[in-house]
N, C-alpha and C positions, 0 to 999 in steps of 0.2 A: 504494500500500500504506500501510496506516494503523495506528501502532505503539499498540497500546494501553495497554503499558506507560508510557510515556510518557506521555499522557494522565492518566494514576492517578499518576503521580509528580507531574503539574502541580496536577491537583486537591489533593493530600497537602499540596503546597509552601503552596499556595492558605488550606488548610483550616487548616493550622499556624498560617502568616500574622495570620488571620482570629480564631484563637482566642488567638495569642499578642497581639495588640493592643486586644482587647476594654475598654472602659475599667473595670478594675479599681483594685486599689490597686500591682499589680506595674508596669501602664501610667502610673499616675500617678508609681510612684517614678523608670521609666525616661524619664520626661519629663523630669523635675525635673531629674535625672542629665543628659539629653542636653543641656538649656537651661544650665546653669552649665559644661558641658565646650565647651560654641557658644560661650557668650559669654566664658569664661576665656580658652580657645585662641586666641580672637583679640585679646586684649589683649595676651597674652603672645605674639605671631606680628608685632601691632605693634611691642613695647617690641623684639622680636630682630633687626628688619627695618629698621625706622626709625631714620632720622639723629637724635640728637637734641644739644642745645649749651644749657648754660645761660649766661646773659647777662641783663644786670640790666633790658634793652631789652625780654625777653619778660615781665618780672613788671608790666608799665607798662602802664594802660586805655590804648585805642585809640580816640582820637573823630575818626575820617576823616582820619589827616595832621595834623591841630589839635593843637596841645601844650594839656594841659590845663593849667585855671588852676582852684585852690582844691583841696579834696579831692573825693576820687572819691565818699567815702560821705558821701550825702544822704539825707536822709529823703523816698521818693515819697509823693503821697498815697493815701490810705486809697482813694482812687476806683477807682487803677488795678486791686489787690486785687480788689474786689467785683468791677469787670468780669470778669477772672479767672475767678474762682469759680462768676459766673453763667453765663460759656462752658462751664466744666466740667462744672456740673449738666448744660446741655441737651447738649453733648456723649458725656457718659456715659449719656444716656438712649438714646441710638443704639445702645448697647452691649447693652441693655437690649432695644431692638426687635425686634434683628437675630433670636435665638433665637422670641423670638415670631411672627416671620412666617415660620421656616423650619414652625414647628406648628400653625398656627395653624388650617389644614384641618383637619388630622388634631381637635384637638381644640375645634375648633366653637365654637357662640356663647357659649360662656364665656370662650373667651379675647376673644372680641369682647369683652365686658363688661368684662372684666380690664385689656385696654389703654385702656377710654374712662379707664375710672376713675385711672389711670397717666397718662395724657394731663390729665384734670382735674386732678390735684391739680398736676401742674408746671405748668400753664396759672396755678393759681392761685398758684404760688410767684414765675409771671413778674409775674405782677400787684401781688403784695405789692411786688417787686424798681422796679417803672416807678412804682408809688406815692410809694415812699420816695424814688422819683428816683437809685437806683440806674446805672441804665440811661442818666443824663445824662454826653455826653462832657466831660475837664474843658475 
């Protein structure tokens, strides 16, 4: 026996679901909302849960058991920086892809064109970047 009611409450719950999640401005505030109450909750669930002791031994740089000699703040060079940076461009370009190839059937040889031309111009940023000798380890 097959309760139809039941059915029509699943779909209803279903249907609700579906309409109360739609990316709106109400889904975007309840995101925002959910993300600061995720990420609060659990600092504040650490700070209640967690041992903590202050000691002059924790505010001390740690170089593997080594007691440091001189001061901790040095100036690095400008190298490490730009490597940095150049990781991040091509890493954020991933970010950048991901959304393109989930559409990129759906909408056709235009996004073909879209991503060369995206692909070229960071092709040519990597180029300026191995020019200047960026890209050299120190």
């Amino acid at each position: 026996m097959h309760d139809l009611g039941h059915d029509k409450l699943l779909y209803l719950f279903f249907f609700l679901t579906l309409k109360f999640f739609e990316m709106g401005p109400a889904a975007l505030i309840l995101l925002t909302i959910c993300g600061i109450a995720f990420a609060g909750g659990g600092i504040l669930l650490s700070k209640a849960i967690a041992k903590s002791s202050k000691n002059k031994a924790k505010g001390e740089p740690y170089e593997c058991g080594i007691p440091t000699t001189g001061t901790s703040w040095i100036q690095f060079h400008v190298g490490y920086y730009l490597f940095a940076l150049i990781f991040l461009v091509f890493d954020v370009e991933l970010v950048f892809m991901y959304p393109w190839a989930v559409v990129v059937r759906k909408i056709g040889m235009m996004a073909f064109v879209e991503i060369i031309i995206f692909m070229f111009i960071l092709f040519m940023g990597l180029l300026y970047a191995w020019k200047k000798g960026a890209l050299k380890w120190m």
